[in-house]
PLY file of the C-alpha trace (Angstrom):
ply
format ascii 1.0
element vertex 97
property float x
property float y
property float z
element edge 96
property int vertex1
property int vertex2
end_header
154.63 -1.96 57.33
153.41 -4.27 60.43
152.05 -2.99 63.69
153.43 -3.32 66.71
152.68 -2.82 70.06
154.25 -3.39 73.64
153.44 -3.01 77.33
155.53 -3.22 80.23
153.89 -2.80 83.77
155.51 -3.35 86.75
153.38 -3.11 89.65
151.09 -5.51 91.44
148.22 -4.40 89.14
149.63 -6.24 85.84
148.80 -6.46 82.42
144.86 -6.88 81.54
145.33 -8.76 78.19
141.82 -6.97 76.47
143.79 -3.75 76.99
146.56 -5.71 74.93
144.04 -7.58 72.48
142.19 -4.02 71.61
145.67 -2.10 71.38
146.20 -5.01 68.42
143.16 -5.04 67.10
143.52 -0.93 66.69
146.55 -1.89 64.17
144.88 -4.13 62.02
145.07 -2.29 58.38
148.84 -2.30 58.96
149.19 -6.10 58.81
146.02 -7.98 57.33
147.71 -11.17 56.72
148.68 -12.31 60.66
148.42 -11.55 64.13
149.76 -12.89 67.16
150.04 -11.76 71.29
152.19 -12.62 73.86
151.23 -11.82 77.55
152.05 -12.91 80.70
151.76 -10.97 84.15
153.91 -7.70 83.30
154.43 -7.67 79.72
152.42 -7.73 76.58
153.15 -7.60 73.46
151.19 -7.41 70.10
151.96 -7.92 66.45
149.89 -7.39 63.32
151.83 -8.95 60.13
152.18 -7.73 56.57
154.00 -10.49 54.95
156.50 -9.88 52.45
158.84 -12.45 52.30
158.28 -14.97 54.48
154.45 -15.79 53.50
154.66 -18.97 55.79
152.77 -19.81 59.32
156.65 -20.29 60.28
156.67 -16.13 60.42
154.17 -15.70 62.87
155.23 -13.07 66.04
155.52 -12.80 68.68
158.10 -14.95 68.58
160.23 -16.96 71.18
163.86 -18.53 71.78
163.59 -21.85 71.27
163.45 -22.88 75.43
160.16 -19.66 75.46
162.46 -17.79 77.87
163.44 -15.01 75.35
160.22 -13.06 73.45
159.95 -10.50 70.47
158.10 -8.75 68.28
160.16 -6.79 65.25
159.32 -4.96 62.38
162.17 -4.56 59.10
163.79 -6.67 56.66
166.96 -7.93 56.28
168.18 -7.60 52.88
171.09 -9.79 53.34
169.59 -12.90 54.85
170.31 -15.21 52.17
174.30 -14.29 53.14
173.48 -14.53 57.28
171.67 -17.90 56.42
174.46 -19.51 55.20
176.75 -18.35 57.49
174.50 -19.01 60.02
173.79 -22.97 58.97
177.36 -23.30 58.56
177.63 -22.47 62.55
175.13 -25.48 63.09
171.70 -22.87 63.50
168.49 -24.74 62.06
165.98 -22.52 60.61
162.30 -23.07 60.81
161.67 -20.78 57.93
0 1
1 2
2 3
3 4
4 5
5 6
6 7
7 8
8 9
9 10
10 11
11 12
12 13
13 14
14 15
15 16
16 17
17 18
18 19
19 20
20 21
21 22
22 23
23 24
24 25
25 26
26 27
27 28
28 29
29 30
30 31
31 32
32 33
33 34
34 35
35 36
36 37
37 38
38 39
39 40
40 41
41 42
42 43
43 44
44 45
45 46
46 47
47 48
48 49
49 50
50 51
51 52
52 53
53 54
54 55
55 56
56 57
57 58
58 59
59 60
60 61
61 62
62 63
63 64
64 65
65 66
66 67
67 68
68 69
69 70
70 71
71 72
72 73
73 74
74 75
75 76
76 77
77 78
78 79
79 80
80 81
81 82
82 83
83 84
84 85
85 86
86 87
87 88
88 89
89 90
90 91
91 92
92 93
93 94
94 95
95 96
């Protein structure tokens, strides 16, 4: 299972990103394989991957809406993805992986 981890601050203090960094870093035997941060003034987040079934770069997280506006950091599997792909494609959605 990955390791995740989040923070949301909302006053003028912000986010220091070593706090972030170290709360990853703390979470490294749950995903060996990849890790990835996204921070900006009031919100962190932190991901250490396990990869499963994805093994590609293409799986890194955080990850981002296309336009960067949207972020997120999720740990499960979707069993049925071979089903939502297709259904998916057929709507016009490109995949990166």
């Amino acid at each position: 299972m990955c390791g995740i981890v989040g923070i949301v601050n909302l006053d003028a203090s912000g986010i220091k990103k070593d706090m972030l960094e170290s709360m990853t870093r703390v979470l490294h035997h749950r995903g060996p394989d990849d890790g990835g941060l996204y921070f900006d003034r009031n919100i962190g987040l932190g991901h250490r991957r396990l990869s499963i079934i994805d093994l590609t770069s293409a799986g890194h997280q955080p990850m981002s809406y296309a336009d960067g506006r949207y972020w997120i950091t999720y740990n499960g599997e979707v069993y049925n993805f071979r089903d939502l792909r297709v259904e998916l494609e057929q709507k016009g959605y490109a995949f990166k992986s």
